[in-house]
Each structure stands twice: as structure tokens, then as C-alpha cells.
C-alpha positions in Angstrom: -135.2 118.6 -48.6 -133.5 121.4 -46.8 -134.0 124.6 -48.6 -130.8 126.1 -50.5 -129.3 122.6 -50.5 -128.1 120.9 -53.7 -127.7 117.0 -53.9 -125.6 115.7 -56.9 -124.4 112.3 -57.6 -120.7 112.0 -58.6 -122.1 109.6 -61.9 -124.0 113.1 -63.4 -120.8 114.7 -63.1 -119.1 111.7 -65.2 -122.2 112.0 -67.5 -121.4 115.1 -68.2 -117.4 115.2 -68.9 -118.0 112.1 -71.1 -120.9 113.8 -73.4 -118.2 116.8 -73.5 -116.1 114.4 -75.4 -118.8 112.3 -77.5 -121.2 115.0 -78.2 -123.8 112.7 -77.7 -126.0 111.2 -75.5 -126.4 108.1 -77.0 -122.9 107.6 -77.4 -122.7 108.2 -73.9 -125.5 106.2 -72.9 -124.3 103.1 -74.3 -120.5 103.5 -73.1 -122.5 103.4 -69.4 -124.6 100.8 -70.7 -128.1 102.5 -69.4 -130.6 103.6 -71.5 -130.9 106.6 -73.3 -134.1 107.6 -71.6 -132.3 107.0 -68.0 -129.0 109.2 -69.0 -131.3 112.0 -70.1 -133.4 111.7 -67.0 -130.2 111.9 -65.0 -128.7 115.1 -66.7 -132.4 116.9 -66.4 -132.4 116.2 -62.5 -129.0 117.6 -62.6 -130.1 120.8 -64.1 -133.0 120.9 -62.5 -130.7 121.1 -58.8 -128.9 124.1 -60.7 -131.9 126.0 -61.9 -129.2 126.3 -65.1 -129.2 124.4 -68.3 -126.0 122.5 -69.0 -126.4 120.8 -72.6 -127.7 122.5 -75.8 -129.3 119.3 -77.5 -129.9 119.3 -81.1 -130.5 116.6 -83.8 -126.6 117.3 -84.6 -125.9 116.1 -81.1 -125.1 118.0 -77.8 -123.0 120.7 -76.3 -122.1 122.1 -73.1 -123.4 125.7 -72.6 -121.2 128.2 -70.9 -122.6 127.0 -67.7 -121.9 123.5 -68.5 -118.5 124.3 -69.1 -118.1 126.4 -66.0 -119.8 123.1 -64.0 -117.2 121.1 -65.3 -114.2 123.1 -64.8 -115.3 123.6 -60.9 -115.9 119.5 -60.9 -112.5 118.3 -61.6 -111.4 118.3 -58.1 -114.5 115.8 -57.1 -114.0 113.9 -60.2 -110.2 113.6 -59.3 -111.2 113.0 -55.6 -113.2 110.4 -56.6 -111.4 108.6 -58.9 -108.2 108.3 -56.8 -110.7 107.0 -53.6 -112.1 104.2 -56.3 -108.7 103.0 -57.2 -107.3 102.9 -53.9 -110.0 101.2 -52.5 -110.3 98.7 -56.0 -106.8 97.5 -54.6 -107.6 97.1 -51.0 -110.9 95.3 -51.3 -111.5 92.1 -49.3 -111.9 89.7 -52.5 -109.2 91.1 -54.8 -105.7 90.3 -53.8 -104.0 92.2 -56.6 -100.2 90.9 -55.8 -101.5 87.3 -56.8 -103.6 88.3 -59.4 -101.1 90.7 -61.4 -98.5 87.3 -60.1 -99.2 86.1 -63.8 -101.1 88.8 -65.5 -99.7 90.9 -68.9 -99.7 93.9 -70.1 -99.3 95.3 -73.2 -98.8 98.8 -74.1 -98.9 100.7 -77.6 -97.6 104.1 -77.3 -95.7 107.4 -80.0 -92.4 106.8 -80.0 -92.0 110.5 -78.9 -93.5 109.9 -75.7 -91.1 106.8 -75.0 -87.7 109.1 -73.6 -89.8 111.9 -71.7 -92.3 109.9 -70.1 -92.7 106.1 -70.3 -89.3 105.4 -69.5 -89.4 106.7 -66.2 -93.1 105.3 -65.2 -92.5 101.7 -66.3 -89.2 101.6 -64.3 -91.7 102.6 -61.0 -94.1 100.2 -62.6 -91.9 97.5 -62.5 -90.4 98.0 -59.6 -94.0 98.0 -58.0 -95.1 94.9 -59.9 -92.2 93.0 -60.9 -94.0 90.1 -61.9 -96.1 91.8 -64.4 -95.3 90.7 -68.3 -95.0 94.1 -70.3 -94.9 94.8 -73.8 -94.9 97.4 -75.4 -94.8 98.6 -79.1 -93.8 101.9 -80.6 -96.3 103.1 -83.4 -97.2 106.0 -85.4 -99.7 107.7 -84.1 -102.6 106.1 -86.9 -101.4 102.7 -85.9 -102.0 102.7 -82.0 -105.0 103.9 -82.7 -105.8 101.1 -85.2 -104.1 98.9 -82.8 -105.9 99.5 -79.9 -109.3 99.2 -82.2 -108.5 95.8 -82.9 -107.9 94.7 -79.7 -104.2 94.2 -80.3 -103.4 96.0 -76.7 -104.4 97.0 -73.2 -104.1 100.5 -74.3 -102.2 103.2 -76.3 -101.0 106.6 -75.4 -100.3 109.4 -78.7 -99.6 112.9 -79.0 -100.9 114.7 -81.6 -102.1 118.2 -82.2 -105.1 119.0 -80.8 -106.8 120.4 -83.7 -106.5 117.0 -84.9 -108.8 115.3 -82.7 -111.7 117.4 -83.4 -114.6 116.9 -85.9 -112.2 119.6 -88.7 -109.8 116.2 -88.7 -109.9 114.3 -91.9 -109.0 111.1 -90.2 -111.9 109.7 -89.0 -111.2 107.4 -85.4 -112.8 104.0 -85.3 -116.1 103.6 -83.7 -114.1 100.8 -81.0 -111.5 103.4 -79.6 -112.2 105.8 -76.8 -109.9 109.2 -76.5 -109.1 110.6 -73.2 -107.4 113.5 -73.1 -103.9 113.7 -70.0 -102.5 116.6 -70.7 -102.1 119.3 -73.1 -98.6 121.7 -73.7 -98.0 124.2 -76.5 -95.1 124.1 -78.7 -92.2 125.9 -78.6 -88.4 126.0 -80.0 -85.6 124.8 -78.6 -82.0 126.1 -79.5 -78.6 126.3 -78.5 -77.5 129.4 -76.2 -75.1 130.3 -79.4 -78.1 130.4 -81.9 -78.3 133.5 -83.1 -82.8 133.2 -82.3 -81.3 132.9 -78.5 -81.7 137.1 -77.8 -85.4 136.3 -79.0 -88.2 136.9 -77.6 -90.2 135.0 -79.1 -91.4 133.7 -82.5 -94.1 133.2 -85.3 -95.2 129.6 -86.7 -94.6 131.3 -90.4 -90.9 132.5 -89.1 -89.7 129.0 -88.7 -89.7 127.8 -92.3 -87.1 129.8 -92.5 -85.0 128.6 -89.9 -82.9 125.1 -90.0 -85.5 123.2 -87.9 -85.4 119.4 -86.5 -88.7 118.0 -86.4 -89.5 114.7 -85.0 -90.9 112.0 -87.2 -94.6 111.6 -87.6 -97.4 110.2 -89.6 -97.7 112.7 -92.4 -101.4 111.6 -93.2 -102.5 112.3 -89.6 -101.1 115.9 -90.5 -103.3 116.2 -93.1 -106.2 119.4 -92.3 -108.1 121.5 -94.2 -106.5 124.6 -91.7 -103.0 122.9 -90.5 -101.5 125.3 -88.7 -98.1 123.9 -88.4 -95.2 125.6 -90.3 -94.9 124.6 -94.0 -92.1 121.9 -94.8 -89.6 123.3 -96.3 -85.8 122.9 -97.3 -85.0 124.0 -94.0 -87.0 121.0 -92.3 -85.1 117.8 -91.2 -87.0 114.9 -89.6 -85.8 111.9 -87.3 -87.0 110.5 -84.3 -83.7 109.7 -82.9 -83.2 112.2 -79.9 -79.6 112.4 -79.8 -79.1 113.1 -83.3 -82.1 116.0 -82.6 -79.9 117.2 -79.5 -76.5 117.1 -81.3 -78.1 119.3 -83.9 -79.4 121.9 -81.3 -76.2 121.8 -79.2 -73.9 122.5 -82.2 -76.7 125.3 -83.3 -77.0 123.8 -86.6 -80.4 123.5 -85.8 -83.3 124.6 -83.5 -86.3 122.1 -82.7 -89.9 122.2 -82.4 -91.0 120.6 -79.2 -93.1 121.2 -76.4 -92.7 122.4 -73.3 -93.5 119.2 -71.4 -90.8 117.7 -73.7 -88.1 120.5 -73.1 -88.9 120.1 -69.2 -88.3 116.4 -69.1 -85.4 116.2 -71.5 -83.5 119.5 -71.6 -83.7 120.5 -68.2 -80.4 119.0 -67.2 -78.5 121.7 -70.5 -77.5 125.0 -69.6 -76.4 125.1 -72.8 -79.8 124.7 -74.5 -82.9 127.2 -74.2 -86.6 127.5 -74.9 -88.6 130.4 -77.4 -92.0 130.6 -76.9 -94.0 130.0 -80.0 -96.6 133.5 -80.2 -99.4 131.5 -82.3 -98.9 128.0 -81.4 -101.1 125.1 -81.4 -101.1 122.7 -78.2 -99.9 119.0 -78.6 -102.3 116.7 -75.9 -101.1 113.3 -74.9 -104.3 111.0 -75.1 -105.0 107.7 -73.6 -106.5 105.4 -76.3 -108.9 102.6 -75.1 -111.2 100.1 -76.4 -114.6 100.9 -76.2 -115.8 96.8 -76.0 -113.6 95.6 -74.2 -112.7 96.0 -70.0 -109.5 97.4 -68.9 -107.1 94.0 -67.1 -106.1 95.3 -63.6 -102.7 95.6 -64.8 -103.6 98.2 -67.2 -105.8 99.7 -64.8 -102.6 100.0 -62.1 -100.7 101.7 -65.2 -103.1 103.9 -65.9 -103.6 104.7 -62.6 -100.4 105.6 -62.2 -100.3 108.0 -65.7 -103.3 109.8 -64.4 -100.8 110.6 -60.8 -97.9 111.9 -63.4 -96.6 115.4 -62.7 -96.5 116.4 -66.4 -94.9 119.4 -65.2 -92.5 119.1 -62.9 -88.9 117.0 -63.3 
């Protein structure tokens, strides 16, 4: 081996972001299907090439160090690179024609309802134009029951949008053991009013301030909302809930009400009304969309195409 040369293979990368999510190599190990031992092996060579240690391991489970955050932030790029090559080349092989498999194939979809309007509307109209043959379904849940769904093997895959405090180990809902969170994109919240509100010379806001204010909110499950430390405004008399979006833009236009959304929403829904603005939130949480998939079961390569295609989405441009 050359000296000052560093060989890596793409799979200890992979190793790596997953165990960021599980928080455990076993967990891990047996989403990979290879051996503890092996995994462990792998992620000590990887170290090892680095002269840096990228896991704490403890009988709680393990976490990335500072450098093992720092490793993974300077790895998306390959990891991106990498996955985009293995999809594009999935479809192109010799002994997979995709057009006459995905002829007859299904796919079934179980997603928020909030994330219908700004983003599924506009990816299953390129989906369908691409793959016009493909079956689709697809059933608006809370976010609880996609989950649930998704556990049971009722669907391809599920896509919700929930806080992110909400997904870690402070959550008192406790995810199934057959569902697989992977985290797409994460926004923070902010209000949305009409230019004649009188919050429209703000600057900005505070969480607390907005109890105060008439506020739309969109319709969710209130047990997923549940924390020991929620740090979303208190309900109050002030707070009206639907999930229908042009009653929630009537609302804001007339200034009878302002919104909280976030800024992925506001981009994708609002952009088009000058007569509607955004306040940033100062001490906001963020709101990820997550893909939901079933950890014992493979993804059909319609589901794959689709997801494909979500992982491509400009979350923030129009």
C-alpha cells in the first residue's frame, strides 16, 4: 500500500449512516444480513484507515463521535453519487427490462395527508406519465397509521411529516420493530399571514407568542403530539384545525387567521400569492418528511422507481 493513501469501501460508509439512525450494531447488522462480528470488523478497518475513532460503543448501544459525524457529513456526496449510479444502472441492466416488468406491476403508497398538495401531487403526475402502466394506490393516513400500515405490510411504503423531536428516543410512541425511518428532508416552521395582518411589519416571532394569535393549524394525530418537552405552542381558544387547504388559505387571505407551516410548505403552495407572506419562527422546531419502509420485506421495482424519484425532489425550489 502506497503510503498516505486511504482505501474505503462505499458499504462502511452505508454502515455507518445506518448505525447513525439505529444506534446499534446489531440492529444494523441484521438489516445487512451479515454477522455482527463481520459489521464490527468492517467499521474497525474503517477507523483504522483514519487513525480516528468513529463510534462510541457502549452496552446502551452506539454513537457517532464528533469525527464520525464530521465523516459522515463529508460522505454524502459519495453516498449520493453512489446511489444515483446503482439505480441508473438497476434500470439498464441486461436481464431486467423494467418497461415489461412494471407493464403489470402495483404500487401502493401510504402517505400524511399534508404532504398530498405540496409534494405528491406533482411527483405522481411525472410518475405516471413515465410509467403509465403502473397500478397506484394510495391512502391518506395519520401519521400513527402509515406507520402501522407500513408495519403490517399493507403498502410499498409510507412517507409522514412529523416533528423531529418526535422521532427520537424522548418520543413516547414507540415505532414497531418491522418499520425502517429514513429521514428526506427537514424545514423549520414558520407563520404564514396575509399582507393586511397586522404580524405582517414583524420581524419575527416566539412559539409562546402564537397562542395568542388566531392560528390555523393542520389536522394531526394528537397522541403522536404527545412529549414529555413538546415544544409546540399550547392549544388554545385561538387554535382552529382542518386539513382542508383552501379553507386554511381563505382564512389567511382574509387575515382572519395566520398559519403554522413550514417553509417547504409555504414555497410549494404560497409562492404563486403576493398577497400572502412568511414570519420566521425565532425558537422553532424542524418538521422532517420520512420515508417509512418495511424492514422484512424487499422494496417491488415500482416502489423502488418512486422512491428513486423522491430522493431526486428539489425540496426547495418551485
Amino acid at each position: 500500500m502506497q503510503k498516505g493513501m486511504i482505501f474505503i469501501k462505499t458499504e462502511q460508509i452505508i454502515y455507518l449512516e445506518d448505525i447513525a439512525k439505529t444506534h446499534s450494531i446489531s440492529q444494523t447488522a441484521q438489516r445487512f444480513f451479515i454477522s455482527q462480528q463481520a459489521l464490527s470488523f468492517s467499521l474497525n478497518k474503517l477507523e483504522e484507515e483514519f487513525g480516528v475513532t468513529f463510534l462510541n460503543r457502549t452496552n446502551r448501544g452506539a454513537e457517532l463521535t464528533q469525527e464520525g459525524i464530521l465523516f459522515l457529513e463529508k460522505s454524502k456526496s459519495i453516498l449520493a453519487t453512489y446511489r444515483e449510479l446503482k439505480e441508473d444502472l438497476y434500470l439498464h441492466t441486461a436481464d431486467f427490462s423494467h418497461k415489461e416488468l412494471l407493464a403489470e406491476d402495483s404500487l401502493t403508497i401510504c402517505s400524511h395527508t399534508r404532504l398530498l398538495e405540496p409534494l405528491l401531487v406533482s411527483l405522481l403526475d411525472q410518475y405516471t406519465r413515465k410509467y403509465p402502466k403502473i397500478n397506484i394506490q394510495l391512502y391518506e393516513n395519520e401519521n400513527i397509521d402509515t406507520i402501522e400500515a407500513i408495519g403490517q405490510q399493507k403498502g410499498d411504503f409510507g412517507l409522514i411529516f412529523i416533528p423531529d423531536f418526535l422521532v427520537t428516543e424522548n418520543a413516547d410512541y414507540q415505532f414497531p420493530d418491522t418499520v425502517y425511518l429514513e429521514q428526506l428532508f427537514s424545514d423549520e416552521f414558520i407563520i404564514c399571514c396575509s399582507t393586511n395582518h397586522p404580524l405582517k411589519n414583524r420581524k419575527s416571532i416566539r412559539l409562546k407568542e402564537i397562542s395568542s394569535v388566531p392560528t390555523i393549524l393542520f389536522d394531526t394525530n394528537a397522541n403522536i403530539l404527545t412529549t414529555k418537552d413538546n415544544p409546540l405552542p399550547p392549544v388554545s381558544s385561538h387554535q382552529y384545525f382542518s386539513k382542508n387547504m383552501a379553507f386554511h388559505k381563505a382564512l389567511i387571505r382574509r387575515g382572519m387567521a395566520v398559519s403554522l407551516i413550514t417553509s417547504f410548505e409555504f414555497r410549494k403552495l404560497y409562492f404563486k400569492h403576493k398577497d400572502i407572506t412568511a414570519l420566521p419562527i425565532i425558537d422553532s422546531p424542524k418538521s422532517v418528511i420520512t420515508l417509512v419502509t418495511n424492514t422484512t420485506s424487499a422494496l417491488s421495482p415500482a416502489a423502488q422507481l418512486f422512491i428513486s424519484m423522491l430522493k431526486k425532489y428539489d425540496f426547495y425550489g418551485l
